[in-house]
C-alpha positions in Angstrom: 12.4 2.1 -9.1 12.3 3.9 -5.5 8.4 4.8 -4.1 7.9 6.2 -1.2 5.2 4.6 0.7 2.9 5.7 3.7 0.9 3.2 5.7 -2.5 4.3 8.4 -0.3 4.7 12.0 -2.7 1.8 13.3 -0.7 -0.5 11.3 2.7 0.6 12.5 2.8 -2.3 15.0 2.7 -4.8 12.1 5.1 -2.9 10.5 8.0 -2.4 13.3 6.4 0.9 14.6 6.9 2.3 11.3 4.3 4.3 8.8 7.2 5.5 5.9 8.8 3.8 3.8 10.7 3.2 0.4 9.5 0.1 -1.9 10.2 -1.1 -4.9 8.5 -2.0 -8.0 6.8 -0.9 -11.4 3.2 -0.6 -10.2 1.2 -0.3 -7.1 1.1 -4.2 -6.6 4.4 -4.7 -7.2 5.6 -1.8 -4.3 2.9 -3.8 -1.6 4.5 -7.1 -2.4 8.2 -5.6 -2.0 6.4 -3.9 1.2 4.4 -7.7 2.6 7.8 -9.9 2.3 9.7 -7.1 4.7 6.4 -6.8 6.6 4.6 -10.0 6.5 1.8 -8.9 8.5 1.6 -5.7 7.6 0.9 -7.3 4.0 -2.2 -9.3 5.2 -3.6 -6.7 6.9 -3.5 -4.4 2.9 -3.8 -7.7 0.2 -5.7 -10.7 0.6 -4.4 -14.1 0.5 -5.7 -14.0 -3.7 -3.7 -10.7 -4.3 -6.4 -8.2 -4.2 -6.5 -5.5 -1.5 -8.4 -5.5 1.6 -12.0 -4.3 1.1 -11.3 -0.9 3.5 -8.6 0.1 2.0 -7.9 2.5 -0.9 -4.9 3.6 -2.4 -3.3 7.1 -3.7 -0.4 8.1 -5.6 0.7 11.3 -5.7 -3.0 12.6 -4.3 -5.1 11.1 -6.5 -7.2 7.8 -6.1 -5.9 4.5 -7.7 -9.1 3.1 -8.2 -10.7 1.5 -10.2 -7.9 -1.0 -10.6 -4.9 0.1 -8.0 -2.8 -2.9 -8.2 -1.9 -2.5 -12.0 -1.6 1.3 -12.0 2.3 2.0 -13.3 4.7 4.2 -11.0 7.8 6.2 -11.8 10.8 6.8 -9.4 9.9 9.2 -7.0 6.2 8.8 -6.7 4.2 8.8 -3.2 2.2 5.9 -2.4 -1.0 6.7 0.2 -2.7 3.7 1.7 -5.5 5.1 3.6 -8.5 3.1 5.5 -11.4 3.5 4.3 -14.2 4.0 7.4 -17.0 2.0 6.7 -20.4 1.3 8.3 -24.5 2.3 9.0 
């Protein structure tokens, strides 16, 4: 199952100066693991070491937010994957 996926541009340079792409899997977790063994970095800087994502980031599929629990949400072929920084601070 095809999903396209777009990443922040900051993270292009971990990702070969790209921010599109097409991943595979069943759910959201499944498409950033197909997306962190092309893009090893590029996977650190989205999923922690223990498989959970990266405390300023959020994820959105088709436009609408992922949460509460992004990494099991199910896709179908064709969906569009967001991953989008979250701007934190005081």
């Amino acid at each position: 199952m095809s999903v396209s996926v777009e990443i922040p541009s900051i993270f292009a340079r971990y990702a070969g100066g790209q921010t599109s792409f097409q991943a595979e899997g069943k759910t959201v977790g499944e498409c950033l693991n197909d997306l962190g063994k092309r893009y090893p970095e590029l996977g650190r800087m989205i999923v922690t070491p223990d498989g959970r994502l990266i405390n300023s980031i959020d994820v959105f599929i088709n436009g609408e937010s992922a949460y509460p629990r992004p990494l099991t949400k199910p896709l179908k072929d064709g969906d569009k994957l967001n991953i989008i920084m979250i701007i934190q601070g005081g």
